[in-house]
py3Dmol code that shows the C-alpha trace and the ligand (Angstrom):
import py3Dmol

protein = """\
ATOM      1  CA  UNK A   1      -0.084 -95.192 -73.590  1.00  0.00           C
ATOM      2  CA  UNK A   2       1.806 -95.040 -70.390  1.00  0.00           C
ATOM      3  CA  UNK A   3       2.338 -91.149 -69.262  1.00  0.00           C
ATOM      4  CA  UNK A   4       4.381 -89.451 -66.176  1.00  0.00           C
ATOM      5  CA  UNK A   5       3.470 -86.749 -64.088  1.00  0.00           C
ATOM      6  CA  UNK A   6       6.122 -85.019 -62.323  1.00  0.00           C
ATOM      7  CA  UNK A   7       5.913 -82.917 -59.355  1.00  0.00           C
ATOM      8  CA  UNK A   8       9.120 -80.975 -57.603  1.00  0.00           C
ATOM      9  CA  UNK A   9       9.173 -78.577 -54.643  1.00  0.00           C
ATOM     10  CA  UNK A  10      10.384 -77.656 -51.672  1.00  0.00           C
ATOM     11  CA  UNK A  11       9.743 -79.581 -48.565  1.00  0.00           C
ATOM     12  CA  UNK A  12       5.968 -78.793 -47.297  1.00  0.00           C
ATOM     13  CA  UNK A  13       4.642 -77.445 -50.453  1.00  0.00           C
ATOM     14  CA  UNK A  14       2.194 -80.455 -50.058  1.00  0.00           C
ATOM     15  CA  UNK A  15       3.704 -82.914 -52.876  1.00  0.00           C
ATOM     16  CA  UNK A  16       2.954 -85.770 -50.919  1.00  0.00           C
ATOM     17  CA  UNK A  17      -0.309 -84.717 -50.405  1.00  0.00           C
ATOM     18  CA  UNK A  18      -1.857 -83.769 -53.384  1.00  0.00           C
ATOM     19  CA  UNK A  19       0.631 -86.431 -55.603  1.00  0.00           C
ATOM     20  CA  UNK A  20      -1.554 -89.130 -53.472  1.00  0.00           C
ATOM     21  CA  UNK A  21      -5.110 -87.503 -54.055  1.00  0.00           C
ATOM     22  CA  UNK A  22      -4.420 -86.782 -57.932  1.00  0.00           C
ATOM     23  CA  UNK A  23      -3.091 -90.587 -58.732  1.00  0.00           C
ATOM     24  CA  UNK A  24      -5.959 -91.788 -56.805  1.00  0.00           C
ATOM     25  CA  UNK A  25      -8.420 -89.482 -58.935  1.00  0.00           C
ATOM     26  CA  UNK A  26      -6.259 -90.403 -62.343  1.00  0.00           C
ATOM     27  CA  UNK A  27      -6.213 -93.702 -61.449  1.00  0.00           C
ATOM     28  CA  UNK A  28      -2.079 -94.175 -61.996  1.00  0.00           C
ATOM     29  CA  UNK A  29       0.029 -95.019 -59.262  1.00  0.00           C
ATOM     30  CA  UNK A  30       2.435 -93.071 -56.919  1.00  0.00           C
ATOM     31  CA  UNK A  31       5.742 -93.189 -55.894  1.00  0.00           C
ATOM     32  CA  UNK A  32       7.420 -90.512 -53.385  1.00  0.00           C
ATOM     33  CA  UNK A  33      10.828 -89.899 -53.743  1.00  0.00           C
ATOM     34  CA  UNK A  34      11.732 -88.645 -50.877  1.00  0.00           C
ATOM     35  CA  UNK A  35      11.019 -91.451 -48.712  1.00  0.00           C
ATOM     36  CA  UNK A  36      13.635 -93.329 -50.673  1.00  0.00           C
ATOM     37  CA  UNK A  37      16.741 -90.766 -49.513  1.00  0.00           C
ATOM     38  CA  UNK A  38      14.769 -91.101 -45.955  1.00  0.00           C
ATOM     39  CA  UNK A  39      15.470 -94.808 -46.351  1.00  0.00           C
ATOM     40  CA  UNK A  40      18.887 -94.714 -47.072  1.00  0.00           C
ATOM     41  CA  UNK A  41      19.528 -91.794 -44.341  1.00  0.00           C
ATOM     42  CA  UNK A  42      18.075 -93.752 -41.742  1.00  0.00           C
ATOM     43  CA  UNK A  43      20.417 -97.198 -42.983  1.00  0.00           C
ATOM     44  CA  UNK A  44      23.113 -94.426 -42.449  1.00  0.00           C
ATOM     45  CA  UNK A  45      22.339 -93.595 -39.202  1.00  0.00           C
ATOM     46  CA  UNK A  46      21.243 -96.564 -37.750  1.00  0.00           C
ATOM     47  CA  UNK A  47      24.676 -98.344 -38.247  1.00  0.00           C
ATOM     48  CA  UNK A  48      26.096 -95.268 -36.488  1.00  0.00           C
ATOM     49  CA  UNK A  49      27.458 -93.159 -39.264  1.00  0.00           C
ATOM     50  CA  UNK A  50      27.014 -89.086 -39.639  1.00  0.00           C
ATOM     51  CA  UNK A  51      27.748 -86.570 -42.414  1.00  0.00           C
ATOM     52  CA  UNK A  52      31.486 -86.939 -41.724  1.00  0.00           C
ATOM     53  CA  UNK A  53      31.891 -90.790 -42.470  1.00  0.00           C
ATOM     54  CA  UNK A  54      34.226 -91.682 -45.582  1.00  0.00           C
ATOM     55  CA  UNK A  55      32.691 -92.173 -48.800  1.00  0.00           C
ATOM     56  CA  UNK A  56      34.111 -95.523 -49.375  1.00  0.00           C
ATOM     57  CA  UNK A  57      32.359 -96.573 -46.219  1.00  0.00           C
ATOM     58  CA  UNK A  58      29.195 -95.111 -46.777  1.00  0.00           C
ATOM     59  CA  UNK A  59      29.049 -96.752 -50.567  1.00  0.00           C
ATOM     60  CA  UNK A  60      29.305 -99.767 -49.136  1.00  0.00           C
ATOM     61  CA  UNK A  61      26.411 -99.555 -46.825  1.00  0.00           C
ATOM     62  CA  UNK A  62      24.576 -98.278 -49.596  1.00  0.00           C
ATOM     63  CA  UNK A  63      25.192-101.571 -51.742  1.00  0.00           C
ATOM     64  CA  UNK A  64      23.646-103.549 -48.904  1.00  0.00           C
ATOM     65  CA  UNK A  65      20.072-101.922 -49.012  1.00  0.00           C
ATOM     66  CA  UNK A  66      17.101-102.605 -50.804  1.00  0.00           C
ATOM     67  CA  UNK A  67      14.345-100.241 -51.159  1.00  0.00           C
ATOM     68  CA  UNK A  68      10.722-101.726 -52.296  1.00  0.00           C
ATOM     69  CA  UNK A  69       7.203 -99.889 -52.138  1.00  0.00           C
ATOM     70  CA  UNK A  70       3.687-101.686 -51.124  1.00  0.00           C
ATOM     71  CA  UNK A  71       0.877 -99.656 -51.519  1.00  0.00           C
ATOM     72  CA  UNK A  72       2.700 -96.739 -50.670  1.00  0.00           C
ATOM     73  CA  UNK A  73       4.620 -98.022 -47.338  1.00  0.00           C
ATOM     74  CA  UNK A  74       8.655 -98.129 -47.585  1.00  0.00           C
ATOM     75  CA  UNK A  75      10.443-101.198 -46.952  1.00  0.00           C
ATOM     76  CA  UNK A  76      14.200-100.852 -46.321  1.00  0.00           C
ATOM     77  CA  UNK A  77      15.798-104.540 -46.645  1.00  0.00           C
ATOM     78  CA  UNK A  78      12.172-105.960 -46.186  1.00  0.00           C
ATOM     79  CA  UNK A  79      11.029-104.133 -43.178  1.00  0.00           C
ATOM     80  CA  UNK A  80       8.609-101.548 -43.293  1.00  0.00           C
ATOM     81  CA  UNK A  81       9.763 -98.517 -41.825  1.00  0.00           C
ATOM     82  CA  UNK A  82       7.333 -95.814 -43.731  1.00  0.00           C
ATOM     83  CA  UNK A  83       6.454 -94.804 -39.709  1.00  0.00           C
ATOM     84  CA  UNK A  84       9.896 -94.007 -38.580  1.00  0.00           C
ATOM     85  CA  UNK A  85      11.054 -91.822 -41.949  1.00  0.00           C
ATOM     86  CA  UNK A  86       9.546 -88.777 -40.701  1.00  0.00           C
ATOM     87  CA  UNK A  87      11.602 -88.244 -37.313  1.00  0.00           C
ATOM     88  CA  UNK A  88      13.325 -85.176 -36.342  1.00  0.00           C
ATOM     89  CA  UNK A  89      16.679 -86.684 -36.702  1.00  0.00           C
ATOM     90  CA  UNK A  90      16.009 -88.251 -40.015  1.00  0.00           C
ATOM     91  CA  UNK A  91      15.129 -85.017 -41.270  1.00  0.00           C
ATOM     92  CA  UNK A  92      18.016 -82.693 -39.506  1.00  0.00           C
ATOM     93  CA  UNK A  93      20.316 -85.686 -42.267  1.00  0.00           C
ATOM     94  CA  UNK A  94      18.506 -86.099 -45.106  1.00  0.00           C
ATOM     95  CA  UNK A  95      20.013 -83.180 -46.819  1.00  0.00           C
ATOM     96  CA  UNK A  96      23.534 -84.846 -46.935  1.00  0.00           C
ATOM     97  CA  UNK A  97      22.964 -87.936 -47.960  1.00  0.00           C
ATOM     98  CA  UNK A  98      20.658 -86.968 -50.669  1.00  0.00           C
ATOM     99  CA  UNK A  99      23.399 -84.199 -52.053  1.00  0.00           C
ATOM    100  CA  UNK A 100      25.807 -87.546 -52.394  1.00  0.00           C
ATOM    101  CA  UNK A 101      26.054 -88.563 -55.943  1.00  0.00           C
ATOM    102  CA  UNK A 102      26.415 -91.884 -55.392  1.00  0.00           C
ATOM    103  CA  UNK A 103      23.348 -92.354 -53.255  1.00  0.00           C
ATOM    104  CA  UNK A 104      21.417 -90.229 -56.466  1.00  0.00           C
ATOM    105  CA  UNK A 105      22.299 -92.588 -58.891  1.00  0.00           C
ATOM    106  CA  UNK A 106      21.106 -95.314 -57.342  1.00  0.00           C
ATOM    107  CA  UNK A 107      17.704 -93.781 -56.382  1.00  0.00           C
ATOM    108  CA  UNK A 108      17.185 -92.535 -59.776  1.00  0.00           C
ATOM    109  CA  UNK A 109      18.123 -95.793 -61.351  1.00  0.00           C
ATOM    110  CA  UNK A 110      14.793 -97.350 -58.722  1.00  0.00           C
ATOM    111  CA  UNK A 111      12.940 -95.152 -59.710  1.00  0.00           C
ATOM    112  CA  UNK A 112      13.259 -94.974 -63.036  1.00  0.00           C
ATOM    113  CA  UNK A 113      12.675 -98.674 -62.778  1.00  0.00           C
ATOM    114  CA  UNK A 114       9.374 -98.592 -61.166  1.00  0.00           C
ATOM    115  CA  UNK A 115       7.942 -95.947 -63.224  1.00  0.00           C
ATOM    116  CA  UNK A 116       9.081 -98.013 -66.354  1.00  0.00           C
ATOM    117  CA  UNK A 117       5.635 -99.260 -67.773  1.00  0.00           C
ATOM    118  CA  UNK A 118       2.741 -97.775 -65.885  1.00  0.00           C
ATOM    119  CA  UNK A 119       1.425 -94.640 -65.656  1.00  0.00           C
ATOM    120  CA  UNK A 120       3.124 -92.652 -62.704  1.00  0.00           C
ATOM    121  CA  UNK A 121       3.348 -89.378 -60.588  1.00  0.00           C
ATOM    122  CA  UNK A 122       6.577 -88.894 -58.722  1.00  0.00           C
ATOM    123  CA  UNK A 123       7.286 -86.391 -56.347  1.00  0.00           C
ATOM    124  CA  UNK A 124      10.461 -85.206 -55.190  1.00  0.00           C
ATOM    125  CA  UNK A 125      13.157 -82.265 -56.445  1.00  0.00           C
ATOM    126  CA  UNK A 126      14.570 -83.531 -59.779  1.00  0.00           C
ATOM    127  CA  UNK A 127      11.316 -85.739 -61.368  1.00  0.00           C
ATOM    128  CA  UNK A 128      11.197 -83.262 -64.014  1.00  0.00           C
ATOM    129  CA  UNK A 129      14.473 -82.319 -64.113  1.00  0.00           C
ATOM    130  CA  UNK A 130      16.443 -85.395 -64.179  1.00  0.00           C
ATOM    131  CA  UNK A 131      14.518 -88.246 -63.411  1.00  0.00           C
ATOM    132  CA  UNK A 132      11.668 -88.079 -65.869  1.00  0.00           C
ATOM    133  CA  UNK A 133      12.516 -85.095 -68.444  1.00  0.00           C
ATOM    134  CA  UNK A 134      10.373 -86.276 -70.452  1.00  0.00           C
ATOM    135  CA  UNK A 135       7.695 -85.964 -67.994  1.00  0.00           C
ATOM    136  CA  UNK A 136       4.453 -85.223 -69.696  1.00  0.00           C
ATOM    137  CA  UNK A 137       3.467 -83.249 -67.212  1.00  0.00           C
ATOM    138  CA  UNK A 138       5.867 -81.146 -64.958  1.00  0.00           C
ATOM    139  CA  UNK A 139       4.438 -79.202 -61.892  1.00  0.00           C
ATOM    140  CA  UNK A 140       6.593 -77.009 -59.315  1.00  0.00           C
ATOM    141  CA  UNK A 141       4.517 -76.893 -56.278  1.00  0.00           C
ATOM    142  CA  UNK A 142       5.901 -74.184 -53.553  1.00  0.00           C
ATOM    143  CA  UNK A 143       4.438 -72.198 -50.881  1.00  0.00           C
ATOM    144  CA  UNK A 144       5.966 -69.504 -48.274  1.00  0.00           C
ATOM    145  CA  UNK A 145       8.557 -71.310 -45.656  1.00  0.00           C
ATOM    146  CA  UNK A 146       5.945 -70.325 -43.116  1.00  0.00           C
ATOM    147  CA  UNK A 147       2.839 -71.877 -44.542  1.00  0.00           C
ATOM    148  CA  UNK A 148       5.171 -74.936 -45.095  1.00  0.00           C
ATOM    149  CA  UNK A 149       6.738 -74.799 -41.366  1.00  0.00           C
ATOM    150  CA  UNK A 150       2.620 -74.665 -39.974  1.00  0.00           C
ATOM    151  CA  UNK A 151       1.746 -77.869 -42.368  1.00  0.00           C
ATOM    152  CA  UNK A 152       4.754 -79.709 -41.248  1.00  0.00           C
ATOM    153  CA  UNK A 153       3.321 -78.561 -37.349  1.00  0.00           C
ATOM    154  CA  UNK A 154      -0.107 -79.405 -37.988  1.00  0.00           C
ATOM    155  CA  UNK A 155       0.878 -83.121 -38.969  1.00  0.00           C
ATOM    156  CA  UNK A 156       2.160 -83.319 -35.612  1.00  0.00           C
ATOM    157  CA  UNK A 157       5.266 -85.699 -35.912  1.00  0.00           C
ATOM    158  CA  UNK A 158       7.985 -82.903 -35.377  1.00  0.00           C
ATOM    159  CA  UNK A 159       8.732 -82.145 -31.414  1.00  0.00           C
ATOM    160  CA  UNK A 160       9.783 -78.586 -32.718  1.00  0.00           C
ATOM    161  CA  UNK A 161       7.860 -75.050 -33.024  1.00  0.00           C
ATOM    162  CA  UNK A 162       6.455 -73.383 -35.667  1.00  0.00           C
ATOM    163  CA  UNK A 163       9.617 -71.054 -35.811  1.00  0.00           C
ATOM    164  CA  UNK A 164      11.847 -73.659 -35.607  1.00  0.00           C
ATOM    165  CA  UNK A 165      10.865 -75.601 -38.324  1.00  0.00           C
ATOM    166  CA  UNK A 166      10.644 -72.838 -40.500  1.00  0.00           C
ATOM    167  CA  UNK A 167      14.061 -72.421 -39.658  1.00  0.00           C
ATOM    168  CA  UNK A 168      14.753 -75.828 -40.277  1.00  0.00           C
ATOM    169  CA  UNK A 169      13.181 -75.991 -43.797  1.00  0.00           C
ATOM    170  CA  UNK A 170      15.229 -72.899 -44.882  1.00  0.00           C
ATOM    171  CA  UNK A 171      18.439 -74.434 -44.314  1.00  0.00           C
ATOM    172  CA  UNK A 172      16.608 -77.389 -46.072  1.00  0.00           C
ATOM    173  CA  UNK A 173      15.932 -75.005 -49.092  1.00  0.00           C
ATOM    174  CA  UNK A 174      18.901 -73.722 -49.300  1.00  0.00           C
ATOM    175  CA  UNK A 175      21.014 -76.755 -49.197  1.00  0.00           C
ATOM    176  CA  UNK A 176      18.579 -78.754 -51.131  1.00  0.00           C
ATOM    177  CA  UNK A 177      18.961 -75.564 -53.835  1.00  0.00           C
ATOM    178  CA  UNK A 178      22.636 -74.950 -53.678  1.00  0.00           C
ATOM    179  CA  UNK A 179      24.596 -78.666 -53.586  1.00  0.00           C
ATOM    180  CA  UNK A 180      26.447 -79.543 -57.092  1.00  0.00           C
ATOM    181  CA  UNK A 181      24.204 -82.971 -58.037  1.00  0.00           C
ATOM    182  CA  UNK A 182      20.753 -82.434 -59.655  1.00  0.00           C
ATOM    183  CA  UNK A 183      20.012 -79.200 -56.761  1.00  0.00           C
ATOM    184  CA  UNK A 184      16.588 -78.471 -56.467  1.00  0.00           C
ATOM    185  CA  UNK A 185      15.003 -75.868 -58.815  1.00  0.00           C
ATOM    186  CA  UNK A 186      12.501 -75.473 -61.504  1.00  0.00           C
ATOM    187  CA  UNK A 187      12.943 -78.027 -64.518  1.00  0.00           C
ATOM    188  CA  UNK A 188      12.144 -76.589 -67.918  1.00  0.00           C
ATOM    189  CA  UNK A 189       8.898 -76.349 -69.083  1.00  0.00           C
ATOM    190  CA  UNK A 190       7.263 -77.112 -65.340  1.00  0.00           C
ATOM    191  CA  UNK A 191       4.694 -75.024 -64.416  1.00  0.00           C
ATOM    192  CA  UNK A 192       4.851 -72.918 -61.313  1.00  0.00           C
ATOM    193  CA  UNK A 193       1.808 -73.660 -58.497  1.00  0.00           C
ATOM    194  CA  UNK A 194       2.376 -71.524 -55.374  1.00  0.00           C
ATOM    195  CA  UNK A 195       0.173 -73.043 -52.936  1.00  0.00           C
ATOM    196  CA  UNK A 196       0.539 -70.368 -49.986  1.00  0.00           C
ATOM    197  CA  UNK A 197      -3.375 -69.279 -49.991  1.00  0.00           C
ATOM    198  CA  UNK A 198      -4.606 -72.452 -51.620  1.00  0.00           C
ATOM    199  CA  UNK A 199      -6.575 -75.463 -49.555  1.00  0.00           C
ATOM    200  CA  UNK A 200      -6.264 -78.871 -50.657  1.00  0.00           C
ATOM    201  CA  UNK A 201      -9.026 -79.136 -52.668  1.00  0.00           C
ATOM    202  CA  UNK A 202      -7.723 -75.834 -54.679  1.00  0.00           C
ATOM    203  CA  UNK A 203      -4.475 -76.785 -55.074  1.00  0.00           C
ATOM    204  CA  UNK A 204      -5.864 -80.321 -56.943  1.00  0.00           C
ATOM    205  CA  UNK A 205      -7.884 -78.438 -59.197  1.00  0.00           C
ATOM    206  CA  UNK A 206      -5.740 -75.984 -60.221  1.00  0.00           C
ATOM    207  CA  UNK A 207      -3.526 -78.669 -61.206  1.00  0.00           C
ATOM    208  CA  UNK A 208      -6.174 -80.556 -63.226  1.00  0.00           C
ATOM    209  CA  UNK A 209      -7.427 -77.165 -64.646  1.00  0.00           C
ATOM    210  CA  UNK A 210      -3.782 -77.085 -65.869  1.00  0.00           C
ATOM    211  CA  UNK A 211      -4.115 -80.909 -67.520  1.00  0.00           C
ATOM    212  CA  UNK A 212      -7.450 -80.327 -68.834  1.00  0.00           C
ATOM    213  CA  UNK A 213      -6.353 -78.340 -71.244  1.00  0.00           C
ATOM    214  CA  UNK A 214      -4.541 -81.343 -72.625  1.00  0.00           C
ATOM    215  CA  UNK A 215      -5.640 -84.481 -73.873  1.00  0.00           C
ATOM    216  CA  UNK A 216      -4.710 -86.971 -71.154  1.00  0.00           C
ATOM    217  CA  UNK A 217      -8.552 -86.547 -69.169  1.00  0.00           C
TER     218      UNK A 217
END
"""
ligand_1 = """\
20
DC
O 10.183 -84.598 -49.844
P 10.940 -84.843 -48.544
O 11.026 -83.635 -47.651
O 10.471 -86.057 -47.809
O 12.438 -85.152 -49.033
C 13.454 -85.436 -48.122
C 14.799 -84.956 -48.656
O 15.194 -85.758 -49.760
C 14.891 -83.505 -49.098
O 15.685 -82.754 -48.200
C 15.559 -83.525 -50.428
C 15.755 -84.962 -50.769
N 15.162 -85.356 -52.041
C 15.950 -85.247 -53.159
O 17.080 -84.768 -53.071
N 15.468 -85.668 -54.358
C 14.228 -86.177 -54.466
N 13.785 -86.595 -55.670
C 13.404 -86.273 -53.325
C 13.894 -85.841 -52.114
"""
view = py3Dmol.view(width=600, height=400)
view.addModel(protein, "pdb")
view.setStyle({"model": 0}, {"cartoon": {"style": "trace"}})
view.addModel(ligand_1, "xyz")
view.setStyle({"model": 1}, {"stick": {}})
view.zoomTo()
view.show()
């Protein structure tokens, strides 16, 4: 039996992160979600086109990609680009696009595809909301803007400060909380991990502690 694990949160909470260690130590593969809207957001503004383009425009340039994963490295029309969907400028736009509902549907429809008949654990905002809610598992990882502005710091592929990126990732937040389609927030029956004083290694186990109790281990 094939099962999904879902995890949503804010950006930094460490999806990525611990996603990666726990489908190594399950043994089920990974897919993060967010890279996909990075994808598409850099497609956008490669070709030269910002927040205020046309829809009609934009829908076309979103028929003409395709997104495929390789051991966990992005490739937009058969390039990898995994390296270059972290930049500042990708970032500052990735709230836009992903708040289109035409660019949603056809994420969701990937990754729904993907996830079809293995075992997976997806990260992004709306795995256990929309996505997969049927998710047998559904975990809402957050942590304090600040702890999440220091890890973003610490990774060392933003040019900005500490204060500016928590700045940054509050807009995010609130954007990413407040547009119409599928906004972030917790989906029922997800269980709330605040990672804020938690390492790593905690934040893993508290997670398995949480699946232990059930009968997929
Ligand atoms: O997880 P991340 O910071 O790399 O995600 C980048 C952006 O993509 C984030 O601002 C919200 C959006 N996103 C989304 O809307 N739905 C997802 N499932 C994943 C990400």
């Amino acid at each position: 039996m094939t099962y999904i694990i879902a995890i949503d949160g804010p950006s930094g909470s460490g999806k990525s992160t611990i996603s990666q260690i726990l489908a190594e130590k399950l043994n089920i593969e990974y897919l993060n979600t967010g890279l996909m809207y990075r994808a598409v957001t850099k497609y956008f503004l490669d070709k030269g086109y910002g927040e205020k383009t046309e829809d009609k425009i934009l829908k076309k340039l979103l028929d003409e990609i395709t997104i495929d994963f390789k051991e966990n490295n992005l490739f937009l029309n058969g390039c990898d680009v995994t390296k270059d969907l972290r930049t500042d400028e990708v970032t500052a736009n990735v709230s836009w696009v992903s708040a289109r509902d035409y660019v949603r549907e056809k994420m969701v429809d990937l990754q729904r595809k993907i996830a079809e008949n293995t075992s997976f654990i997806l990260d992004g905002r709306d795995i256990g909301s929309v996505v997969f809610p049927n998710a047998k598992y559904k975990f809402y990882l957050t942590a304090s803007a600040l702890t999440r502005a220091k890890r973003r710091y610490d990774q060392g592929e933003s040019e900005m400060t500490v204060e500016e990126i928590e700045k940054s990732i509050i807009k995010r937040d609130n954007y990413d909380s407040n547009r119409k389609v599928s906004p972030l927030k917790v989906a029922e029956g997800a269980i709330i991990v605040d990672s804020s004083d938690l390492n790593i290694k905690q934040t893993v186990e508290k997670i398995l502690s949480y699946m232990e109790k059930s009968d997929v281990l």
